[in-house]
N, C-alpha and C positions, 0 to 999 in steps of 0.2 A: 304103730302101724308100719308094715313093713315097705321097705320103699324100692320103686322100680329100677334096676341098674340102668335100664336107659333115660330116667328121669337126672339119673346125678351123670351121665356123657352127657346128655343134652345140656346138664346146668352149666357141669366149667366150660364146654368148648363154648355158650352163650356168653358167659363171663367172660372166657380171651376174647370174643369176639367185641366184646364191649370195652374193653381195655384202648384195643386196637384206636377203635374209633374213636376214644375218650365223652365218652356220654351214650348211651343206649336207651330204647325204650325198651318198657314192659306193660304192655297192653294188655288186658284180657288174666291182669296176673291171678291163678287159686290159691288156697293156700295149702294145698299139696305142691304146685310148684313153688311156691315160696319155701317152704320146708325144703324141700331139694335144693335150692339155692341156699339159702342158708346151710345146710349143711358143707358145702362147700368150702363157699367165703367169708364167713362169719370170724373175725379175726380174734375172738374171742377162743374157738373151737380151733384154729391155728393155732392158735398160742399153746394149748395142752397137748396139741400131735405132737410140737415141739417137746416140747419136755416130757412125751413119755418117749419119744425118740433116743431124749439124753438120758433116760433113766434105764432102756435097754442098751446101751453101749455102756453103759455104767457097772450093770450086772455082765457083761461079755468080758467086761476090764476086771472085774470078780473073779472070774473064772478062769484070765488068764493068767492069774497068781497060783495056779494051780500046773502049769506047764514049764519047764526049763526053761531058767533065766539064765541067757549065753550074754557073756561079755568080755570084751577088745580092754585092755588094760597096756597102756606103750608108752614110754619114758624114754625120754633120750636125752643127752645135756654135749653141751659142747665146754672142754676143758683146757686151760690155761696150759696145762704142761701137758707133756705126752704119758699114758697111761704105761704101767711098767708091764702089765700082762700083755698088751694091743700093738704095744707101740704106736699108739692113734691118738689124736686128742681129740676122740667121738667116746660115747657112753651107751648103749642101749638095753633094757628090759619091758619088754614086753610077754604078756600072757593071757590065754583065754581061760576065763572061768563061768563054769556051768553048776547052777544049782536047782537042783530037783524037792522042791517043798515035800518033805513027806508026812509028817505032822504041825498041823498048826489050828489051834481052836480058833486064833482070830480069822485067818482067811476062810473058813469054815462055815462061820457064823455070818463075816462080810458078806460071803456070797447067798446065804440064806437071807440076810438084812437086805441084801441087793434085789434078790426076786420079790418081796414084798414089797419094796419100792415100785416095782415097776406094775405089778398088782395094785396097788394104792394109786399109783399117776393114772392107771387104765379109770380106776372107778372114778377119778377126779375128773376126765375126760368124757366119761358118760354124764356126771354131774351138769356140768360146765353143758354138755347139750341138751338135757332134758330141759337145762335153763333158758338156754337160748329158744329152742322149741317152746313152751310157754311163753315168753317174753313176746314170740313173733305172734304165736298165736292169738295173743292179746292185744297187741299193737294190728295187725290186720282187723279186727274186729272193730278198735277203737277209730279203725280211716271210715270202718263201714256206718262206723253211729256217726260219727263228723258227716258224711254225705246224708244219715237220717238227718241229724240236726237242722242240716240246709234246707231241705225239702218242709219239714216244720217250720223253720222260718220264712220260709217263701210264701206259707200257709197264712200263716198272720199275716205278712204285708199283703197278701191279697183280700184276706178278709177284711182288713182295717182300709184298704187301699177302696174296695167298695164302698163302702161305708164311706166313707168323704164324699167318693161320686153321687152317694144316692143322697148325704146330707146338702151336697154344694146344687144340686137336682130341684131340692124343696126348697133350699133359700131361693135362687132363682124365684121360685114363684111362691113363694112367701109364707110355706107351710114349716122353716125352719130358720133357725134366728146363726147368727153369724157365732155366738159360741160353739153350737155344734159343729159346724164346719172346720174350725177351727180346731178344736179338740179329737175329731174326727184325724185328722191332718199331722196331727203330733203322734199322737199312737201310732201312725202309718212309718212315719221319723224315728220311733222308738223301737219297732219293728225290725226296721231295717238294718239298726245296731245291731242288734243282736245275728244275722242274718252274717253280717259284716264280721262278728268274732266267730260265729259259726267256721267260714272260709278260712280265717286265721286259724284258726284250732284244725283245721283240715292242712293244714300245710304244715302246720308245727309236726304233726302226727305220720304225715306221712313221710318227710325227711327222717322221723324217730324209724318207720319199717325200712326206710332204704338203709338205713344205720347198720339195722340188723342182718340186713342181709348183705352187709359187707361190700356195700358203696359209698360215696364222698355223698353227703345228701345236698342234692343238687346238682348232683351227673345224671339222675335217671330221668325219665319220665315215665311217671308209675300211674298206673290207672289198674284197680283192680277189679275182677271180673265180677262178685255177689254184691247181690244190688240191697239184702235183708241178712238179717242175723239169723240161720239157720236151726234156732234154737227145736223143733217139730220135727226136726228130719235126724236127730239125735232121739234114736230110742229111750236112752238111759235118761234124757230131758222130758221130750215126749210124754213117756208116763206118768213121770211126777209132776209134769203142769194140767194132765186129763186129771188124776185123783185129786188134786189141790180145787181142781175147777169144782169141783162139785159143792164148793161150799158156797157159789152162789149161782147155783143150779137149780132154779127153783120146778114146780110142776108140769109150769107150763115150758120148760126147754129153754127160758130166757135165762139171761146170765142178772143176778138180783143178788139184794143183802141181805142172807137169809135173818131168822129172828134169831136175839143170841148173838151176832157178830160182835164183833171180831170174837168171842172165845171159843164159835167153833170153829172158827179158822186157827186159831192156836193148836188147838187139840188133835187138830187134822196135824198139823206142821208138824206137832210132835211126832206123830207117826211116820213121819214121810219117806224117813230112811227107818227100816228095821234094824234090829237088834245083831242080826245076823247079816246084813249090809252092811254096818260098818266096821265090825269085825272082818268083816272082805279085805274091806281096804287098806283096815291097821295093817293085817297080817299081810298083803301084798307092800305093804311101806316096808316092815321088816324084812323082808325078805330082797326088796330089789332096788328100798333106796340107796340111791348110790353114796348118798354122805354118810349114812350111818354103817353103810359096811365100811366106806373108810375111815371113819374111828375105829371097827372093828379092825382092820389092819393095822392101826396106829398100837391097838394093845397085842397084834403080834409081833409086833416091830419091837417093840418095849420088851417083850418075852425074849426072844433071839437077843436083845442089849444084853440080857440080864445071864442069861449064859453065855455070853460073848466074857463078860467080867470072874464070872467063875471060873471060865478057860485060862486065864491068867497063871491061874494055882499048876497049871499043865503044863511043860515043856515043850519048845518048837525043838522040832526036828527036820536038819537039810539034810539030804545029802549033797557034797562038793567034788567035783572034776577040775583039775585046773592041767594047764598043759602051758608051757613058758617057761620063764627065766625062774619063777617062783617056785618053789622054796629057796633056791640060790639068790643070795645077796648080789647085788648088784656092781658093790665095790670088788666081791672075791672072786666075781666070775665075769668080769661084764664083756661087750661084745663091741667090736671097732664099727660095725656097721650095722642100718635096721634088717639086711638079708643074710648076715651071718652071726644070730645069735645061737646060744644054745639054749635049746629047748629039752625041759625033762616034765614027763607026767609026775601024777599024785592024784589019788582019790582017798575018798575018807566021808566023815561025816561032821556036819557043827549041833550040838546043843546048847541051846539059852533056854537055863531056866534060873528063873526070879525063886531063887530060896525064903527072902526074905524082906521084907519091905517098910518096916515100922506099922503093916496091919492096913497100910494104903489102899490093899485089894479088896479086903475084907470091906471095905469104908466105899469103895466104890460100889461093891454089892449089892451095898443097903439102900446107895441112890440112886442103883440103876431099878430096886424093888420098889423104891418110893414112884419113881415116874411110870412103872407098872400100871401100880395103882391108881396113880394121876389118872392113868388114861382109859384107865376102867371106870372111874368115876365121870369122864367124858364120857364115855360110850354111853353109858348108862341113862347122863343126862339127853345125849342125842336122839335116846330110844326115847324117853320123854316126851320131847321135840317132834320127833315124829310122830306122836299120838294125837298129839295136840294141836301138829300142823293140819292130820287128816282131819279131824274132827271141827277144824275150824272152816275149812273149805266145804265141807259139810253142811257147817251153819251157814254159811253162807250162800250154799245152792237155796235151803228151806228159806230164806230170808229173801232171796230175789223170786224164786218161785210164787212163793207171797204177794209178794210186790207184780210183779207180773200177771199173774191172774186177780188180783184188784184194779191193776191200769188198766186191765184190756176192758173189764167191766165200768170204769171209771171213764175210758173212752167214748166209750158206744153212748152212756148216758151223755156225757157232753156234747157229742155230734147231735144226737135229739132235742140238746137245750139249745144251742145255736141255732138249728133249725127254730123250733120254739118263737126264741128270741128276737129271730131276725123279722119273722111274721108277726109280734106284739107290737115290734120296731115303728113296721112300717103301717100299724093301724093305732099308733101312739098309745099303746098299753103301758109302753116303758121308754125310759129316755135312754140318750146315747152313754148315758154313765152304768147304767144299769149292762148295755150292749157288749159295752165291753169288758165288763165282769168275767160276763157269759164267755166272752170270745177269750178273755186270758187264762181261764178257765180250761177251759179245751186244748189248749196250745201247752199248757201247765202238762195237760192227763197225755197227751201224744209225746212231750218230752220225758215225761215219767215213765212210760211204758217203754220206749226204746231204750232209756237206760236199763230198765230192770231186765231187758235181754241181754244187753251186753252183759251187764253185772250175770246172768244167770249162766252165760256163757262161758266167760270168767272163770266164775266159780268152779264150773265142770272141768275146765282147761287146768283149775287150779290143781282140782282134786288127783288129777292123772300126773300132774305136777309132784304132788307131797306123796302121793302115794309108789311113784315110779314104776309105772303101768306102762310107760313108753317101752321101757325097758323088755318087758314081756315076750318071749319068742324071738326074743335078738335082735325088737325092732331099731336098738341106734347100737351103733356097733361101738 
């Protein structure tokens, strides 16, 4: 998704501003502005600016092997007796010399190897945020089922919390014996645990999103703005939990088990994603995840080695300017002082070339062709990897989709049996042990159903993840 330039001004100057004052809030956080922040502060995504930073100064230091290297070359000695040409007992030679590369297959190839590096740290550095974007997107979701959680457990100790009042109601007057009450009493206590880890796991989770967006967890105070997991308001969700819905959709518009279940909720799930759906996605992983085109950089990095080692068999070629004391020896011409030397030009040219080597180069060839191929057999496996990644986030949409349209229907019937239950309760149809079947029951199907939104949420986040979909239209740069 592409993001607002005044959302990332607004994030760092919030961020200094938060610095400043060493703790800030963030009230009302979405998780569009969290994504904006995080792209910021995440020291994760620092970390790879850095390094493709060094990796372009790296390719400029490439290139400047391609320009005249001038250099200051000065000697001077001080001498025991006095020189016979000087009459001094000073010594000096100095000289500049300039050399203009004119052939050389290695710096050639350096600076080719150089631009793929800095190509490879870019896609590292998209990697590195698509992760981090996933990572938040799932860690924000996971603060918003920790606050469901709460809310379910608040649910229980209220139901169980009643239930003592109405059992401690009849012992009073003598329609209920003091085991109920008492038992009544403990599930209210057992409730509250849970209630109690509930809040724990809200704090652990939330410290984990300030993590990510690149604060000390424990400097912020973080309150985020969605109060539900938005799973509905996501088309590409949307759809696939109306069509899954229908397998217990029965005549009358209610949500039921049809006959046959579960295998036609299998056969449905089978089809959930088309043929031509996930073929979408493979083909968008290959094309824009960012770890598998850097394997694919890695086997042209490996190509450029491997002509870098052939270049050997080739001659460098300088040419040289020197202007100085040099080519005169220093003993046959030397100078009494550093401002009255002589100076004589000389230009020319140097060649190195390696005639022969005992087959060294040849040998090097074969291992720059072997790591070639290493890296092709990487790629190869990565493209794998990535099949297998989409396809698994996949399964995993149809799996909580699943799960999701069974909780929701698995809800409703248990809101009905508690009702039920509480009115057989209190005309002694059923005892308190039976009550609270019913009630742990219900609390069971409301924790099941908000997990399988997170999880189904997840899984879509995931999918945009394996498939690097972020990437699309230049949304992370």
């Amino acid at each position: 998704m592409p993001f607002n330039k005044f959302f990332f001004l607004f994030a760092a100057f919030f961020y200094l501003q938060c610095l400043h004052a060493g703790n800030c809030t963030l009230h009302g956080l979405t998780l569009k502005d969290a994504e904006c922040i995080a792209m910021e502060n995440n020291n994760d995504i620092k970390t790879l600016q850095q390094l493709v930073g060094k990796a372009i100064e790296g390719r400029l230091e490439a290139v400047s092997k391609w320009f005249p290297e001038i250099v200051l070359i000065s000697a001077g000695y001080k001498t025991e007796k006095r020189d016979a040409f000087t009459g001094v007992h000073s010594a000096f030679l100095s000289q500049f010399n300039v050399t203009q590369a004119l052939f050389s297959t290695e710096k050639f190839f350096n600076l080719r190897i150089s631009s793929l590096t800095v190509q490879q740290l870019k896609l590292l550095l998209q990697a590195i945020t698509i992760d981090v974007l996933y990572e938040l997107r799932t860690a924000y979701y996971r603060v918003v089922l920790d606050c469901l959680n709460i809310e379910t457990a608040k649910t229980n100790i209220d139901l169980f919390s009643d239930l003592a009042e109405m059992q401690e109601s009849k012992h009073r007057i003598g329609t209920s014996i003091l085991l109920n009450v008492n038992q009544s009493l403990v599930n209210a206590a057992n409730a509250t645990k849970d209630y109690y880890d509930a809040v724990k796991q809200l704090k652990i989770d939330r410290d984990n999103l300030v993590r990510i967006l690149g604060y000390d967890p424990g400097t912020v105070d973080l309150a985020i703005a969605e109060e539900e997991i938005p799973i509905m308001s996501i088309p590409e969700l949307s759809a696939k939990v109306e069509k899954a819905g229908q397998v217990f959709t029965g005549n009358g518009g209610g949500l039921i088990f049809k006959k046959g279940f579960p295998e036609t909720q299998e056969i449905l799930m089978n089809n959930l994603f088309t043929g031509n759906e996930i073929s979408c996605w493979e083909n968008l992983a290959i094309a824009y995840r960012p770890t598998l085109r850097s394997q694919a950089a890695n086997v042209k990095i490996a190509s450029e080695v491997v002509g870098k080692k052939q270049g050997e068999y080739l001659p460098e070629v300088n040419l040289e300017f020197n202007y100085g004391g040099y080519p005169t020896k220093m003993l046959d011409n030397p100078s009494g002082s550093f401002f009255n030397q002589n100076f004589d030009w000389g230009i020319g040219y140097r060649v190195n070339w390696l005639l022969f080597d005992g087959f060294g180069r040849e040998h090097r060839i074969r291992a720059a062709r072997h790591e070639k191929r290493a890296r092709q057999f990487e790629y190869n496996k990565a493209v794998q990897a990535a099949y297998a990644d989409v396809r698994r986030q996949i399964f995993d949409i149809e799996d909580s989709v699943a799960n999701y349209v069974t909780s929701i229907s698995s809800v409703k019937l248990a809101e009905e049996t508690v009702r039920l239950a509480k009115n057989s309760l209190d005309i002694g149809y059923i005892n308190v042990f039976d009550y609270q079947i019913v009630v742990d029951g219900f609390v069971q199907a409301m924790y099941t159903r908000d997990e399988a939104k997170f999880d189904l949420i997840k899984g879509y986040f995931g999918l945009i993840h394996a498939s690097g979909a972020d990437l699309i239209g230049g949304c992370v740069k």
